[in-house]
Biotite code that builds the C-alpha atoms (Angstrom):
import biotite.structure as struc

atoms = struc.array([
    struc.Atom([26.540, -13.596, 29.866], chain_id="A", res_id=1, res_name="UNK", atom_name="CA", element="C"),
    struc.Atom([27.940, -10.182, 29.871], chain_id="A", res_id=2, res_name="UNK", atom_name="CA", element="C"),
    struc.Atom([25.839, -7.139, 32.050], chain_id="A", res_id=3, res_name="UNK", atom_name="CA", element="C"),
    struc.Atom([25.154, -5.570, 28.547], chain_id="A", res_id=4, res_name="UNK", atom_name="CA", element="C"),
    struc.Atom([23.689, -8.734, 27.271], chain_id="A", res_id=5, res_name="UNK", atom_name="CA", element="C"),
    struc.Atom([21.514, -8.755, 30.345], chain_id="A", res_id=6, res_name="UNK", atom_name="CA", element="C"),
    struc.Atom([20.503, -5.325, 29.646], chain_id="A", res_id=7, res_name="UNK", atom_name="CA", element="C"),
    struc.Atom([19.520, -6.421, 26.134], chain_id="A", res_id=8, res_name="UNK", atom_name="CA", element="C"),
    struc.Atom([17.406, -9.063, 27.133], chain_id="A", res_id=9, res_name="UNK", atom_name="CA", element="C"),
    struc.Atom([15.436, -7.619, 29.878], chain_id="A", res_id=10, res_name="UNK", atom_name="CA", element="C"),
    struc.Atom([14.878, -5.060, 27.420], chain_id="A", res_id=11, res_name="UNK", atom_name="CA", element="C"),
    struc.Atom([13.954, -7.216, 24.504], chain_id="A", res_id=12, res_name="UNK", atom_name="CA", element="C"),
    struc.Atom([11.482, -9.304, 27.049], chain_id="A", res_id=13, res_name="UNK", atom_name="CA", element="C"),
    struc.Atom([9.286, -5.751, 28.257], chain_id="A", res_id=14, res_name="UNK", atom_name="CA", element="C"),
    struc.Atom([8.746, -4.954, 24.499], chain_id="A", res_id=15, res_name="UNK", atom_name="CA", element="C"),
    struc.Atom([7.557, -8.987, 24.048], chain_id="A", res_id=16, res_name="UNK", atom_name="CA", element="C"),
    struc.Atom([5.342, -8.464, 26.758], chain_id="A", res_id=17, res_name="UNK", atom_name="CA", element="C"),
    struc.Atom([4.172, -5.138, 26.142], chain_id="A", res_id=18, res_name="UNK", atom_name="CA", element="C"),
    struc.Atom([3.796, -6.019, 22.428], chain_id="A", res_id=19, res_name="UNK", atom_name="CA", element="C"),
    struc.Atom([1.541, -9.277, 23.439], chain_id="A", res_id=20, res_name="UNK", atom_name="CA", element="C"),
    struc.Atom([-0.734, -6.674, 26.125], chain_id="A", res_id=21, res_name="UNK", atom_name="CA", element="C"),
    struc.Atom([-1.740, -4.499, 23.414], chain_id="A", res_id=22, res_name="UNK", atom_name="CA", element="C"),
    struc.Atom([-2.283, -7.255, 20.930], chain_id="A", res_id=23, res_name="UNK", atom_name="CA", element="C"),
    struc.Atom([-4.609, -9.395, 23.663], chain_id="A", res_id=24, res_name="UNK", atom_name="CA", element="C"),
    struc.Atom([-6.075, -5.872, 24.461], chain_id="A", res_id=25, res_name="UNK", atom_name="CA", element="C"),
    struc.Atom([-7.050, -5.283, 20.767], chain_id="A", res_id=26, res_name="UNK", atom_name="CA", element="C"),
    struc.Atom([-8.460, -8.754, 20.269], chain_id="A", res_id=27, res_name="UNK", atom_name="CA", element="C"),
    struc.Atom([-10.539, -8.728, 23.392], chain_id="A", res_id=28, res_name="UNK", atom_name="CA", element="C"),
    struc.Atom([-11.995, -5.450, 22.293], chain_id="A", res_id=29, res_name="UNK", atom_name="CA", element="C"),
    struc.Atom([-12.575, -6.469, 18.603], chain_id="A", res_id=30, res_name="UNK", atom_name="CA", element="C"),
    struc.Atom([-16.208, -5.688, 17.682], chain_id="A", res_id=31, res_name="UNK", atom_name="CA", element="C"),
    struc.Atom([-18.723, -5.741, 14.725], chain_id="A", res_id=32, res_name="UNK", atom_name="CA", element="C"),
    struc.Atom([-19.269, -2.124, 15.148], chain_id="A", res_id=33, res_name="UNK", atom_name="CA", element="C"),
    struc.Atom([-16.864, -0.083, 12.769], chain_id="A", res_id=34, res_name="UNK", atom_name="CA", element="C"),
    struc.Atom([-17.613, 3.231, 14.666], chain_id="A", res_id=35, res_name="UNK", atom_name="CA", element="C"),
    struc.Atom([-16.677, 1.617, 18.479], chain_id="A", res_id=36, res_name="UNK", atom_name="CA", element="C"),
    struc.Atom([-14.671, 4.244, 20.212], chain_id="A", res_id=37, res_name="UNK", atom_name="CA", element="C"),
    struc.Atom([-13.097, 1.421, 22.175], chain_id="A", res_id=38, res_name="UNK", atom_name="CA", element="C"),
    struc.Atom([-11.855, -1.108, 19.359], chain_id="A", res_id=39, res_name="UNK", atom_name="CA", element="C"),
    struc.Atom([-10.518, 2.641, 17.228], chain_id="A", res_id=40, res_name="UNK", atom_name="CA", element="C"),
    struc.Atom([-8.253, 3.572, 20.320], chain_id="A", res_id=41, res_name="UNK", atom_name="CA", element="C"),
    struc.Atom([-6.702, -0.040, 20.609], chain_id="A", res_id=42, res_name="UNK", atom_name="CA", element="C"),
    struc.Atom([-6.169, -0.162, 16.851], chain_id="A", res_id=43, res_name="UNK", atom_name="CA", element="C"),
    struc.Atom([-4.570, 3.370, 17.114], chain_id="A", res_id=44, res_name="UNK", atom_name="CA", element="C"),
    struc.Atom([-2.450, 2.299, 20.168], chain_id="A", res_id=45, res_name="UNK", atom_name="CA", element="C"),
    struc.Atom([-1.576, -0.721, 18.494], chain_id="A", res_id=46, res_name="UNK", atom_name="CA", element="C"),
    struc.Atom([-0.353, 0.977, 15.311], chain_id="A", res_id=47, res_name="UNK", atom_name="CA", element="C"),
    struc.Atom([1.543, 3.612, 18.020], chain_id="A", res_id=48, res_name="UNK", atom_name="CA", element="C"),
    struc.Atom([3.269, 0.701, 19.113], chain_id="A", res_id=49, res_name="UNK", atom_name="CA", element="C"),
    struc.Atom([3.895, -0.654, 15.647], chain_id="A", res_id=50, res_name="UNK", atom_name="CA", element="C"),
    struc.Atom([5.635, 2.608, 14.678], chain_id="A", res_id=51, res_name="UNK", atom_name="CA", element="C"),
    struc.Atom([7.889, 2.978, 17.974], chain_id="A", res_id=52, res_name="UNK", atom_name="CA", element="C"),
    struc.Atom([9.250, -0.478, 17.063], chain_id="A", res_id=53, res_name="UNK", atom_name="CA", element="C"),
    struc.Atom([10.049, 0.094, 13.792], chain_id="A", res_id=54, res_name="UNK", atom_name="CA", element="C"),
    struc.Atom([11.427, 3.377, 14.614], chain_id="A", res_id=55, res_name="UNK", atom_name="CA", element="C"),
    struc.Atom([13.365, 1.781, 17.569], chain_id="A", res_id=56, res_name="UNK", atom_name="CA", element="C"),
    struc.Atom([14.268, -0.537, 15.402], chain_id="A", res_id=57, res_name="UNK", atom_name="CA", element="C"),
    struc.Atom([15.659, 1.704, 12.605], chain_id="A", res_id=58, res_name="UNK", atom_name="CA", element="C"),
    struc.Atom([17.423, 3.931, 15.381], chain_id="A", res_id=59, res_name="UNK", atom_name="CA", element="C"),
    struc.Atom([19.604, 0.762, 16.908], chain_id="A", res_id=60, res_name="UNK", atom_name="CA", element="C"),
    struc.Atom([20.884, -0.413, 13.138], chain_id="A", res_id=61, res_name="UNK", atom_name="CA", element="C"),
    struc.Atom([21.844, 3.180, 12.359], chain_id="A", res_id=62, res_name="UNK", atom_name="CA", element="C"),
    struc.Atom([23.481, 3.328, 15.790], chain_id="A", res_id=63, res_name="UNK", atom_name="CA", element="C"),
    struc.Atom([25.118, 0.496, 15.573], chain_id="A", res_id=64, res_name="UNK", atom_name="CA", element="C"),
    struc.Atom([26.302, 0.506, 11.981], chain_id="A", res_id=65, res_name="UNK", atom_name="CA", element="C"),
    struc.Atom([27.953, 4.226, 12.684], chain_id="A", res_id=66, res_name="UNK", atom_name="CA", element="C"),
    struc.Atom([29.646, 2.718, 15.616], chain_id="A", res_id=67, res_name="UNK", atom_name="CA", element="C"),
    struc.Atom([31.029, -0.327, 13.388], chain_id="A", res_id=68, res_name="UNK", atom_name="CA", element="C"),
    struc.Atom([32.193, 2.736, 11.440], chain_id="A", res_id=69, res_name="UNK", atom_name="CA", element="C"),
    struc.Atom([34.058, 5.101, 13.980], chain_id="A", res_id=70, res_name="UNK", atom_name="CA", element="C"),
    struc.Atom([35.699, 1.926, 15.662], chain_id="A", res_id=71, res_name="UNK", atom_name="CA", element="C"),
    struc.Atom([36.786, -0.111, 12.322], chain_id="A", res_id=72, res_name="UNK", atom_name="CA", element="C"),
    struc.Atom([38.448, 1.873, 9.636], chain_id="A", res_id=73, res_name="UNK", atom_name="CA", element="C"),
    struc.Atom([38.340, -0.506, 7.216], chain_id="A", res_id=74, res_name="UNK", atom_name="CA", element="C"),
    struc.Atom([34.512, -0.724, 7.549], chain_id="A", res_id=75, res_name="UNK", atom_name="CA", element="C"),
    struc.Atom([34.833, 3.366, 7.450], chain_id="A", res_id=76, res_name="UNK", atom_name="CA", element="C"),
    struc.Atom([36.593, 3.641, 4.133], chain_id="A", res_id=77, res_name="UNK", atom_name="CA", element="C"),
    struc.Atom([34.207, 0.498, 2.718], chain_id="A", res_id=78, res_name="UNK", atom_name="CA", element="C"),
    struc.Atom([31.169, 2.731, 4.046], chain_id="A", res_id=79, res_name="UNK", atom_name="CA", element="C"),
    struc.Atom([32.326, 5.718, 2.459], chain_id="A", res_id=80, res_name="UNK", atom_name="CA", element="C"),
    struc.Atom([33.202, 4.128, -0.814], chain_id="A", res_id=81, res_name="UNK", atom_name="CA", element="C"),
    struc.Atom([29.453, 2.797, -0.806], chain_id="A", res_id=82, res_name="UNK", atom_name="CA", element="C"),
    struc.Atom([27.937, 6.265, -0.190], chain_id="A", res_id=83, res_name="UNK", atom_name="CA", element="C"),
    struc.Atom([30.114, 7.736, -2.750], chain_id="A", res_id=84, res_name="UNK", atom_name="CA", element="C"),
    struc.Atom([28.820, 4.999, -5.149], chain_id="A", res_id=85, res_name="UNK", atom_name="CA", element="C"),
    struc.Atom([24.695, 6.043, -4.109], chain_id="A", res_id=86, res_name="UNK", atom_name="CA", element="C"),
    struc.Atom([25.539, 9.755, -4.753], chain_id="A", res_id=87, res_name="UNK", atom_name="CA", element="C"),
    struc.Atom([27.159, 8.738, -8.550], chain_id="A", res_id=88, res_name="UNK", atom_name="CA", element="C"),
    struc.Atom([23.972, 6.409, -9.347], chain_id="A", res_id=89, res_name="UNK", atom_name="CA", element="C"),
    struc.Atom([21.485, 8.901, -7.771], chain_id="A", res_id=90, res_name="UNK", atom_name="CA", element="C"),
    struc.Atom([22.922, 11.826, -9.810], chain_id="A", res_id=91, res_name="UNK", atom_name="CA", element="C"),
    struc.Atom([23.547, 9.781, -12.919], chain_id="A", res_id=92, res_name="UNK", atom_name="CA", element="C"),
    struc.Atom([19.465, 9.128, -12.728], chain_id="A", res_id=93, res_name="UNK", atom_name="CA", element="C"),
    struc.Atom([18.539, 12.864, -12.027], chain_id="A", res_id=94, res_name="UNK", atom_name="CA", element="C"),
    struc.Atom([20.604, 13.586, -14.757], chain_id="A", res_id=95, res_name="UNK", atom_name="CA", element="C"),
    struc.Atom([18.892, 11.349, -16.804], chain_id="A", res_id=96, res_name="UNK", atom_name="CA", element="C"),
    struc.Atom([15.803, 11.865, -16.225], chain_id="A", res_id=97, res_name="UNK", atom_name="CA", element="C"),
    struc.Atom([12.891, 13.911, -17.594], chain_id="A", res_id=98, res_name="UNK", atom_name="CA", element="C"),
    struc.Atom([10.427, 16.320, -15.995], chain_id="A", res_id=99, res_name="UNK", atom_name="CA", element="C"),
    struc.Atom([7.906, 15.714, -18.894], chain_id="A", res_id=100, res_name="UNK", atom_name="CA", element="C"),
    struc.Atom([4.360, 14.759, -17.214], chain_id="A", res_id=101, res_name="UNK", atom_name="CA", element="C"),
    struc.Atom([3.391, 11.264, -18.472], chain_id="A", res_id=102, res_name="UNK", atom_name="CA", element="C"),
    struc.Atom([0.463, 10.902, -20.179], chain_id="A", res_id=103, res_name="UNK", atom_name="CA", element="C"),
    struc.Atom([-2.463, 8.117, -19.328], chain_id="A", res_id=104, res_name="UNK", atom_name="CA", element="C"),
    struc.Atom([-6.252, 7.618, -18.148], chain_id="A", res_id=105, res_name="UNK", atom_name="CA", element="C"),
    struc.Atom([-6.437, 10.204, -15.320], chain_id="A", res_id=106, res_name="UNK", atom_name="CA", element="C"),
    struc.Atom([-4.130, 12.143, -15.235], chain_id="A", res_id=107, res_name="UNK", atom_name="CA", element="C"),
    struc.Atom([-5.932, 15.146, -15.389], chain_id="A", res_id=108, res_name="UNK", atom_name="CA", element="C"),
    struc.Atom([-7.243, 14.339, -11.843], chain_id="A", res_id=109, res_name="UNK", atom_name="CA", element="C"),
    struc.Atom([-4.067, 14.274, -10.307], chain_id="A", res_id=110, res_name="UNK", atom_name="CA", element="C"),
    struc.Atom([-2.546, 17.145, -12.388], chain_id="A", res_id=111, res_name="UNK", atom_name="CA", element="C"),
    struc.Atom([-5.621, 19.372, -10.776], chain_id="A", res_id=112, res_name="UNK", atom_name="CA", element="C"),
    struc.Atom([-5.369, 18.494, -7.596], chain_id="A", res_id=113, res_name="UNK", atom_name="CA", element="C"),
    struc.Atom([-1.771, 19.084, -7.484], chain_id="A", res_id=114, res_name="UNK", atom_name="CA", element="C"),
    struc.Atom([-0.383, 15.936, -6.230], chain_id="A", res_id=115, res_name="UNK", atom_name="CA", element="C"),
    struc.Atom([1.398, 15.445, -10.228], chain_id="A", res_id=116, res_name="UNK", atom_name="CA", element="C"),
    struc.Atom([3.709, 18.202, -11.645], chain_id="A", res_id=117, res_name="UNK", atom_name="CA", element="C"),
    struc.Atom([6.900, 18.603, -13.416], chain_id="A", res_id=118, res_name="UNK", atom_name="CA", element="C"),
    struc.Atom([9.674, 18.400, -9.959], chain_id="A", res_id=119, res_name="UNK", atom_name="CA", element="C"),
    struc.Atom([7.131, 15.125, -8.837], chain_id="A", res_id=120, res_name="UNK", atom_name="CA", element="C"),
    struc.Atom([7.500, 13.523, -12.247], chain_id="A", res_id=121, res_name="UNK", atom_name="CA", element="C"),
    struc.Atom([11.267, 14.333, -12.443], chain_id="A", res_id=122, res_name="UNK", atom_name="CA", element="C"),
    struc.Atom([11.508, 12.718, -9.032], chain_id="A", res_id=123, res_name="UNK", atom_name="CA", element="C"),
    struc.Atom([9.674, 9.874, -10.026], chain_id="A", res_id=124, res_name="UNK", atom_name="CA", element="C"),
    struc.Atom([11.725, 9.293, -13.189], chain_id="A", res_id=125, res_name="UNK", atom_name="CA", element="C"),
    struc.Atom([14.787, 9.623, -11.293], chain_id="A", res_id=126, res_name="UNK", atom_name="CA", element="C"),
    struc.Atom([13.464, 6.287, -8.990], chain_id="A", res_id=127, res_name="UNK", atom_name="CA", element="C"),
    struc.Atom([12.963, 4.228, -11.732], chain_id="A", res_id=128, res_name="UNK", atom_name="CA", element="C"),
    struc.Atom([16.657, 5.167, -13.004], chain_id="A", res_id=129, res_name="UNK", atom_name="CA", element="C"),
    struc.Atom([18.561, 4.796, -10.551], chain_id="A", res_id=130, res_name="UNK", atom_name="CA", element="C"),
    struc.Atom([16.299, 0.917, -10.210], chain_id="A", res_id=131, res_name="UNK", atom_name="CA", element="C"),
    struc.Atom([17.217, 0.257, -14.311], chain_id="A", res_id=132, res_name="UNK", atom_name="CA", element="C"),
    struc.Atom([21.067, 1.433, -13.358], chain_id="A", res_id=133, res_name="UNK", atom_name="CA", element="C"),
    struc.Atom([21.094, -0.911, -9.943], chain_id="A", res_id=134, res_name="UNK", atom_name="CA", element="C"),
    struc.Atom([19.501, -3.992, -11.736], chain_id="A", res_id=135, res_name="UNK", atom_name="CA", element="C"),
    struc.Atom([22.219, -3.320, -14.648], chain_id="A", res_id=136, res_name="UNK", atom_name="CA", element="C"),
    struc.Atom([24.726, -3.514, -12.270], chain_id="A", res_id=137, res_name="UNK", atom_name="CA", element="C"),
    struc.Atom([23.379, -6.725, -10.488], chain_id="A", res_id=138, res_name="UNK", atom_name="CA", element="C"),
    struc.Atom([23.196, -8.227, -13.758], chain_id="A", res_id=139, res_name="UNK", atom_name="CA", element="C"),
    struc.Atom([26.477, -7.282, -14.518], chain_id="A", res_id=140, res_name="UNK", atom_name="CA", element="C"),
    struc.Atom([28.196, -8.308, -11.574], chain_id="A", res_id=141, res_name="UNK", atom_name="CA", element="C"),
    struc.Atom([26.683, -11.722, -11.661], chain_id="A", res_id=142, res_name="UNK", atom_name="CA", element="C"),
    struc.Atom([27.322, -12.192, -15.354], chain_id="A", res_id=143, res_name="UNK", atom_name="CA", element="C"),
    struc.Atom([30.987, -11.054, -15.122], chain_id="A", res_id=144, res_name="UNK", atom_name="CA", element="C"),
    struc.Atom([31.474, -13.220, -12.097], chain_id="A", res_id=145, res_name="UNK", atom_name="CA", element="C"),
    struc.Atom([30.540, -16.420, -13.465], chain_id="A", res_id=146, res_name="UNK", atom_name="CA", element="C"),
    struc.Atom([32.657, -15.717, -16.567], chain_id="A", res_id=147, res_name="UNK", atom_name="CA", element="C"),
    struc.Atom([35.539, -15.120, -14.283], chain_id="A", res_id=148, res_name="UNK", atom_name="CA", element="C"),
    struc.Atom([35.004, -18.139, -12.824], chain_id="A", res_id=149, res_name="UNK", atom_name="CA", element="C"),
    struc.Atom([35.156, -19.837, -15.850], chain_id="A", res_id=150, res_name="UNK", atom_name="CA", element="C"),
    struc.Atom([38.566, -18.183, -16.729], chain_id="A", res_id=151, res_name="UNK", atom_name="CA", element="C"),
    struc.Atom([39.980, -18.769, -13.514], chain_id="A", res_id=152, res_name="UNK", atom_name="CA", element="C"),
])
């Protein structure tokens, strides 16, 4: 085993462990009372936790994948190809979509309180584009692949 994969695991084993003290914390401090100072900290450490990992997480495959990038340039120009691809379907669905508030039970309500306008509902229309566009694709791809298949 390499030092770096040392590294790695020593690392990966403090996060077990300090994962599994603030869960045994939290369950030992579990009570029936909602309003117990003591159980709201260890949730709110817990979820602390919870959020470092995941960002910790998200910061080493970022990481990672941009240093597959720099050091392969095949994986560069494949990368770059795939970004150029999200920026066509992204602006193909803003394009496409319509800043027109929908109308149903409610709306009013959110209208007032100024979570709903026109740039939210455009926004919102251009998520479930670019979705119908992807899921086209999919479709597509698999459909077209099995025919070729057939032909081939």
């Amino acid at each position: 085993m390499g030092k770096s994969a040392k590294i790695v695991t020593i690392i990966l084993w403090a996060l077990i462990i300090v994962s599994t003290i603030l869960l045994v914390s939290l369950f030992v401090n579990i009570s029936e009372v909602d309003t117990d100072p003591v159980m709201g900290s260890w949730i709110n450490s817990n979820l602390v936790w919870g959020y470092i990992l995941v960002a910790i997480g998200a910061g080493v495959a970022v990481l990672s994948g941009l240093f597959h990038m720099f050091t392969d340039k095949k994986a560069a120009k494949a990368g770059i190809i795939s970004l150029g691809f999200m920026g066509v379907v992204a602006l193909l669905a803003y394009m496409l979509a319509s800043p027109e508030i929908p109308q149903f039970v409610g709306v009013d309500k959110f209208i007032a309180d100024g979570t709903l306008n026109e740039s939210v509902a455009k926004l919102v229309d251009t998520g479930l584009y670019a979705v119908y566009i992807l899921l086209g694709l999919a479709v597509l791809a698999v459909a077209s692949s099995s025919v070729m298949r057939l032909f081939r």
